[in-house]
C-alpha positions in Angstrom: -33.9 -139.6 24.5 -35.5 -142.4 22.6 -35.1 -141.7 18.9 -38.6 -142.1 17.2 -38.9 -145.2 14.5 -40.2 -144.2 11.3 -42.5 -146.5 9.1 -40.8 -145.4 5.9 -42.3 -149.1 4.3 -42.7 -149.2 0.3 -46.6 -150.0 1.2 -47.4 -146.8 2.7 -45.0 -145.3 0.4 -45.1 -147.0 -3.0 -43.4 -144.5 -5.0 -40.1 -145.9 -3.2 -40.3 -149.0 -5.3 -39.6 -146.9 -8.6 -38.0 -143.8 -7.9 -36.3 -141.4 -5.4 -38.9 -138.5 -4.9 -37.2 -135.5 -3.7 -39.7 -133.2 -4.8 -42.1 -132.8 -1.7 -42.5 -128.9 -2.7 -43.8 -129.5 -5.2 -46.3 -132.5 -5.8 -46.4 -134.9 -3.5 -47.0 -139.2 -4.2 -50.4 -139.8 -2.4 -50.0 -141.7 0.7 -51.2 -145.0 -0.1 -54.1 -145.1 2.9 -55.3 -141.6 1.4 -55.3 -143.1 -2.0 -57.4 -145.8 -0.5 -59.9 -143.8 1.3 -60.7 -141.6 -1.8 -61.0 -144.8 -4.3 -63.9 -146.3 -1.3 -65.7 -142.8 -1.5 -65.5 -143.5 -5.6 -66.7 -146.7 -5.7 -69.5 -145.9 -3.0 -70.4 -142.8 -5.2 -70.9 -144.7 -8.2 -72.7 -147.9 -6.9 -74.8 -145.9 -5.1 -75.1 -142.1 -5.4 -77.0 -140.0 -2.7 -77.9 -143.7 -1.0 -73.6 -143.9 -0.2 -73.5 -140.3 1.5 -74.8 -140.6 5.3 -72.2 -142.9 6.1 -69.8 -139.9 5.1 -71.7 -137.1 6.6 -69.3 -137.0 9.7 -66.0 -136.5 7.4 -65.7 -132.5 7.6 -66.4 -132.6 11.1 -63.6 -135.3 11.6 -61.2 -132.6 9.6 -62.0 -129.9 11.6 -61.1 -132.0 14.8 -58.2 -133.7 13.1 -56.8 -130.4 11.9 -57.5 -128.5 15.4 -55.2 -131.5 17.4 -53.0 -130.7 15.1 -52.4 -127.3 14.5 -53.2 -127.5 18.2 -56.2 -125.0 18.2 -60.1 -125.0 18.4 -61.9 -126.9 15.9 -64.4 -123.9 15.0 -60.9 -122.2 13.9 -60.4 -124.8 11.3 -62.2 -124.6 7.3 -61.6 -126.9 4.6 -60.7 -124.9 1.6 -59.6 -126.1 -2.3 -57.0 -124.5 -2.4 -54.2 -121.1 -0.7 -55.3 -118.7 -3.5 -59.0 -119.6 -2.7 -58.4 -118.4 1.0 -56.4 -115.6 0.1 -59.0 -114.5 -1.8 -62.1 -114.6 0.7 -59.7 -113.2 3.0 -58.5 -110.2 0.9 -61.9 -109.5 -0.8 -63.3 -109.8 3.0 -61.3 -107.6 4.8 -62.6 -104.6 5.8 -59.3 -102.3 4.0 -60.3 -98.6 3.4 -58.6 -96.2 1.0 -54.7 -95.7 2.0 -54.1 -99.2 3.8 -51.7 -100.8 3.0 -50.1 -104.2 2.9 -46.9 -105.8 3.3 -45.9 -109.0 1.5 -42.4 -109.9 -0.3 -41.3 -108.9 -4.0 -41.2 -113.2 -4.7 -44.1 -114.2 -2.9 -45.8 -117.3 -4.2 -48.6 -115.4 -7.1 -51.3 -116.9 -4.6 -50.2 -114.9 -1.9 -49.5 -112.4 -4.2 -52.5 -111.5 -6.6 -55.2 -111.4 -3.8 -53.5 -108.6 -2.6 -52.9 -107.1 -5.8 -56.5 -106.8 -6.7 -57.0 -104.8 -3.7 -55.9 -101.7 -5.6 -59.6 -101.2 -7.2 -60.3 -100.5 -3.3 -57.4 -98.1 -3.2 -55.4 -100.3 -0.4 -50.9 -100.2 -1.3 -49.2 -103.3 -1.6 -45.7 -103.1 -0.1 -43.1 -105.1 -0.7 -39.9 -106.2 0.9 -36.9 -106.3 -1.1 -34.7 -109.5 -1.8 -32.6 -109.8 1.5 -29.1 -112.1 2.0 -30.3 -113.8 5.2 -26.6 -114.9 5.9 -22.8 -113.4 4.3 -23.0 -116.9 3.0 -25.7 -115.6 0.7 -24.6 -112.6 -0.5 -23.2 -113.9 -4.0 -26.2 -116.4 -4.9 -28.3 -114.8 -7.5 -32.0 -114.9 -7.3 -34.6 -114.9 -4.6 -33.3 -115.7 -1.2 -35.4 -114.1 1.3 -36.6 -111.1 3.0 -35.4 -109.2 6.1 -37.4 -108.2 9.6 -35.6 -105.0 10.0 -37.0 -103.8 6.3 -40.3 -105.0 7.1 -40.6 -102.8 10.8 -38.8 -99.8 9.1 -41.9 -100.4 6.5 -44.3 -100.4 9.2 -46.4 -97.4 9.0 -49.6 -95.8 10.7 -51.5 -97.7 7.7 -50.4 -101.1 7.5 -53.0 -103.2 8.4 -52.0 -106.4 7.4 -48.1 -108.6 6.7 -49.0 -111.4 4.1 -45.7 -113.5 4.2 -44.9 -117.3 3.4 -43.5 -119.2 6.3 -41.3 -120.6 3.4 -40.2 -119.4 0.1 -40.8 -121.7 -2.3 -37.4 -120.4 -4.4 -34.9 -120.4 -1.7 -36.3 -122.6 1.0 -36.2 -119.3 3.4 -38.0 -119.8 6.5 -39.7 -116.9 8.5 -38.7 -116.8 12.0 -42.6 -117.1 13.0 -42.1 -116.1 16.5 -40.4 -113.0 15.8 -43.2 -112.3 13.0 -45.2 -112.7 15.1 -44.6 -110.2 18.2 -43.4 -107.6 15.7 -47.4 -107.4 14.4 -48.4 -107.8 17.6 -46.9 -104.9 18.8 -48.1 -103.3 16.0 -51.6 -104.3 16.0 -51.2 -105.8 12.5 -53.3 -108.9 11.3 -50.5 -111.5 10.0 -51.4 -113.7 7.5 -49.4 -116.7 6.5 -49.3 -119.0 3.8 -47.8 -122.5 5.0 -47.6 -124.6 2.0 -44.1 -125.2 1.9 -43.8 -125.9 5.7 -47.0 -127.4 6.9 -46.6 -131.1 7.0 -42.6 -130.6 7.5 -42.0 -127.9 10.2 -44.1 -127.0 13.2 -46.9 -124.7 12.5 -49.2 -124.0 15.7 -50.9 -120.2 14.5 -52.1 -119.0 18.5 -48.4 -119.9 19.5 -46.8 -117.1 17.0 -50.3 -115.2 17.1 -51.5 -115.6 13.6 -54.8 -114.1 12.1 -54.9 -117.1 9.6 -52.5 -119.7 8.2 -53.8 -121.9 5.3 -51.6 -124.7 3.5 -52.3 -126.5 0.4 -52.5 -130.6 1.3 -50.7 -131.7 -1.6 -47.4 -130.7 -1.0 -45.3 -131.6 2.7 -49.0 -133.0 4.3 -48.7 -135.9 1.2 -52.5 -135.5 0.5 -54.8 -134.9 -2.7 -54.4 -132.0 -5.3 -56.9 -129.8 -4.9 -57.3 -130.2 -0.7 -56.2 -127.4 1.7 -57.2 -126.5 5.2 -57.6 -122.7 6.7 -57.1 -121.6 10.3 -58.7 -118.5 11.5 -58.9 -116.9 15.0 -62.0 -115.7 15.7 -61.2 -112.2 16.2 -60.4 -112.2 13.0 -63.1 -113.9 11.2 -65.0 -111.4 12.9 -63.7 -108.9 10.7 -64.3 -111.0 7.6 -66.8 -110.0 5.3 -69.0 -112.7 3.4 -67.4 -113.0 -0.1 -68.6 -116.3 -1.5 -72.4 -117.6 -0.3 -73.9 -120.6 -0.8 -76.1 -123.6 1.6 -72.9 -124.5 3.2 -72.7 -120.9 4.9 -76.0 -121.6 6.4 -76.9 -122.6 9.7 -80.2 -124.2 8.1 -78.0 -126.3 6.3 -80.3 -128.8 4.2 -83.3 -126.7 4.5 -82.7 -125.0 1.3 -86.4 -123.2 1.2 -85.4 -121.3 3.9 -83.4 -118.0 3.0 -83.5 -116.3 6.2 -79.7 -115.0 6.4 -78.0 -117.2 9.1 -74.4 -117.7 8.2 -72.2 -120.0 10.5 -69.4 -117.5 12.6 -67.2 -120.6 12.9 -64.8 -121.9 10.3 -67.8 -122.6 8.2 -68.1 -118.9 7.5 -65.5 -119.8 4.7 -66.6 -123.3 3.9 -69.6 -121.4 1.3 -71.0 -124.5 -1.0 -69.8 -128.3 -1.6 -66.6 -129.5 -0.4 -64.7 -132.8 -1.7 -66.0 -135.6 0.6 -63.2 -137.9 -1.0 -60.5 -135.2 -0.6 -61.5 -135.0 2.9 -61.6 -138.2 3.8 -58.2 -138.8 2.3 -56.7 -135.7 4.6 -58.7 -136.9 7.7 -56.4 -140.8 7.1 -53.3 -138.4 6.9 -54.0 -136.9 10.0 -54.6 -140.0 12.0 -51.7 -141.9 10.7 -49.2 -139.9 10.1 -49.4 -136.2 11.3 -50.8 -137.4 14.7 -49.0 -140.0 15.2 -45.4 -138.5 15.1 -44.8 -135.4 16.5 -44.4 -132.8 13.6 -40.8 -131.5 15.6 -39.8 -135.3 15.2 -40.5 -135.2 11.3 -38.7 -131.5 10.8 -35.4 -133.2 12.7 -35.5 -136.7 10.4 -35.7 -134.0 7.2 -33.3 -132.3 8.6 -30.5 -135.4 9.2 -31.5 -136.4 5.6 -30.7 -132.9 4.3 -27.4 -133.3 6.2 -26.4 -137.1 4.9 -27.0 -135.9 1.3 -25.0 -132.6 1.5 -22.6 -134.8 3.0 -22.4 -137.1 0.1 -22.3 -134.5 -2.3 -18.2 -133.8 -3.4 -17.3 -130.0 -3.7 -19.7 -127.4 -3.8 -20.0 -126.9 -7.3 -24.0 -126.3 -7.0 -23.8 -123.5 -5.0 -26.1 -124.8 -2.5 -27.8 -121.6 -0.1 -26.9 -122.1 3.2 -29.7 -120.8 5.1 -28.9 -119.9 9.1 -30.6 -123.0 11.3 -33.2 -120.7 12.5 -34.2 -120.1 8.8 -34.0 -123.9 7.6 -36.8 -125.5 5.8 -37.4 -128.6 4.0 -36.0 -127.3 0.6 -32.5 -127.2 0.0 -32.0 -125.0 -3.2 -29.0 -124.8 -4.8 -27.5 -122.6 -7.8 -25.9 -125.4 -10.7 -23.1 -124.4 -13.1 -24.6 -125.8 -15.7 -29.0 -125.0 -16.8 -31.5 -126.4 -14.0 -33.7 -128.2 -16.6 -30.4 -130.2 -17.2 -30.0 -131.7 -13.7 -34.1 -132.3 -13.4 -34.4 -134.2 -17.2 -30.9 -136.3 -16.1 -31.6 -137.0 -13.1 -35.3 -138.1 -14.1 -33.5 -140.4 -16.3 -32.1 -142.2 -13.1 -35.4 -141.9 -11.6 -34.6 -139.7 -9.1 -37.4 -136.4 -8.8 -36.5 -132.6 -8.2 -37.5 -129.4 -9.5 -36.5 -126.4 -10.6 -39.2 -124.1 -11.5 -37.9 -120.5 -10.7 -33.7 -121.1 -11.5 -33.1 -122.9 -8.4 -32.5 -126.8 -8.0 -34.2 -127.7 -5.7 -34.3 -130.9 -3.3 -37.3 -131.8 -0.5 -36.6 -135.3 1.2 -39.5 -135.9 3.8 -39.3 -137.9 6.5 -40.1 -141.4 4.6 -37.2 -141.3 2.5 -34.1 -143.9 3.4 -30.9 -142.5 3.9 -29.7 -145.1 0.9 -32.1 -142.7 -1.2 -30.7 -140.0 -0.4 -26.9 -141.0 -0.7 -27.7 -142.4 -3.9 -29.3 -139.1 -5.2 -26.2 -137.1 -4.4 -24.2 -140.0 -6.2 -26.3 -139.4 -9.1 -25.7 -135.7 -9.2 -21.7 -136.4 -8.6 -21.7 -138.4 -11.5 -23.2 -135.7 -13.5 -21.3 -133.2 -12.6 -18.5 -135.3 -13.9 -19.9 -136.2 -17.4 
């Protein structure tokens, strides 16, 4: 097998030149291109105002095709969206719940998977929750969130669960769902599974009709390198089907641009959930993404370079003095979290001083190479946090 060749150059990736960014769950440097593309929509925008826009009218169309190729689904599956708690939101508010439902989602859940379903208690629908879970004997003795367990979650299967709203990775731990298994289990069950795939989308392969998702959304900013404040939705269209209209506005319209008409006419496509304006800029930036980076490699290709760069720094850390989680393969992600002697906010300020980035927002450190990073950057970075641990 030919092994794929990486551009991993310091102009498509320009935070290289400065620092070591190991914090890709988190927020991500820009890539350069989608930097580009979003400064041209700028500048058009203010030379010109409306007079710049035709020449951009075929952006969100481009996404929706982009996206499709690569979540390898139908285009009329795919919205644009601001943001996961934004589609969680028109999803739970939408969803035709009666009194007694119930829903099943994990005690650490990311809060924008987790409030949505919270505020379905005003329509007297139970959120269940799945207790912390080892996923291996190497876990057992780490503190803190690690992840969740599909036995629990079939023995909490009941005659009123009507939806699972689950992470495909934690952002604490790095735990990854097995998504096949998810999958058939709410199958079987005639459950709508919903999945929020900001931690893995971008990193690991996420294809919803494979695994038999209702809807998977992921933020852009994180593992898909894009803008702040850019996500994309997928939906089947049995289930936007069952989707009532939450948010309204002229982009729900077939009529589009003839705003004297108010006949009621929504789109039963993605649009359905794309209600008023959408960022062209933002867009356009994802759409560059897509073309040169998440189309051109094979997303399995990009989890297996994480993964060897995962694997060269672990290697090059001495001892095990940061108690990293050892996750089983088939629960891997692109976060590697590990449990420091000494206070998390320690190793993130010192190792900030050797402009190297990680984070550590919920007790774990946590490190996120992607697939651009050099394996000198990541040698170095363990090197760093050696030294440390011998000051």
């Amino acid at each position: 097998m030919t092994a794929v060749i990486f551009d991993k150059s310091t102009k498509l990736f320009p935070s290289k030149k400065e620092r070591i960014f190991l914090a890709h769950c988190a927020i991500s440097p820009l890539y350069c291109h989608a930097a580009e593309a979003m400064i041209a929509f700028i500048r058009d925008l203010s030379a010109a105002g409306i007079s710049a826009l035709p020449k951009y009218f075929q952006v969100l169309p481009e996404f929706h095709e982009l996206c499709a190729r690569f979540l390898k689904t139908r285009s009329a599956n795919i919205s644009y969206v601001h943001n996961t708690a934004e589609a969680m939101c028109m999803i739970a508010n939408g969803y035709p719940f009666e009194p007694g439902d119930e829903v099943i989602s994990y005690v650490h859940e990311y809060p924008s998977n987790h409030y949505p379903w919270v505020l379905q208690k005003k329509r007297g629908v139970k959120l269940v929750l799945l207790a912390d879970s080892a996923p291996s004997p190497d876990c057992q003795e780490i503190s803190g969130p690690r992840g969740w367990s599909l036995e629990e979650l079939e023995e909490k299967i009941s005659d009123r669960t009507r939806l699972v709203a689950l992470s495909h990775v934690q952002f604490t731990s790095g735990y990854a769902a097995d998504l096949q298994e998810l999958g058939k289990l709410c199958s079987k069950n005639n459950i709508d599974l919903v999945v929020d795939c900001a931690q893995s989308m971008g990193c690991l392969p996420v294809f919803p009709e494979q695994f038999r998702a209702a809807a998977v959304v992921s933020a852009g900013w994180k593992w898909l390198m894009g803008p702040k404040g850019s996500a994309l939705l997928y939906t089947s269209e049995r289930f936007r089907r069952k989707l009532a209209v939450t948010m309204a506005g002229p982009g729900l319209m077939r009529q589009g641009l003839d705003y004297l008409n108010h006949a009621w006419q929504p789109h039963e496509d993605g649009r359905k959930l794309e209600y008023s304006t959408v960022p062209w800029d933002h867009i356009a930036a994802m759409n560059v993404l897509l073309k040169e980076v998440f189309l051109r490699y094979d997303i399995e290709d990009i989890r297996d370079e994480v993964f060897r760069l995962q694997d060269l720094f672990l290697s090059a850390v001495k001892g095990d003095t940061r108690g990293f989680l050892r996750l089983p393969p088939k629960n891997r992600s692109g976060i590697l979290a590990a449990k420091p002697k000494a206070d998390c906010s320690h190793f993130v300020e010192k190792l900030a001083g050797r402009q190297v980035v990680v984070t550590a927002p919920t007790g774990y450190l946590r490190f996120a190479p992607h697939f651009y990073n050099d394996d000198e950057q990541v040698i170095a970075a363990a090197q760093h946090l050696n030294s440390l641990d011998e000051e």
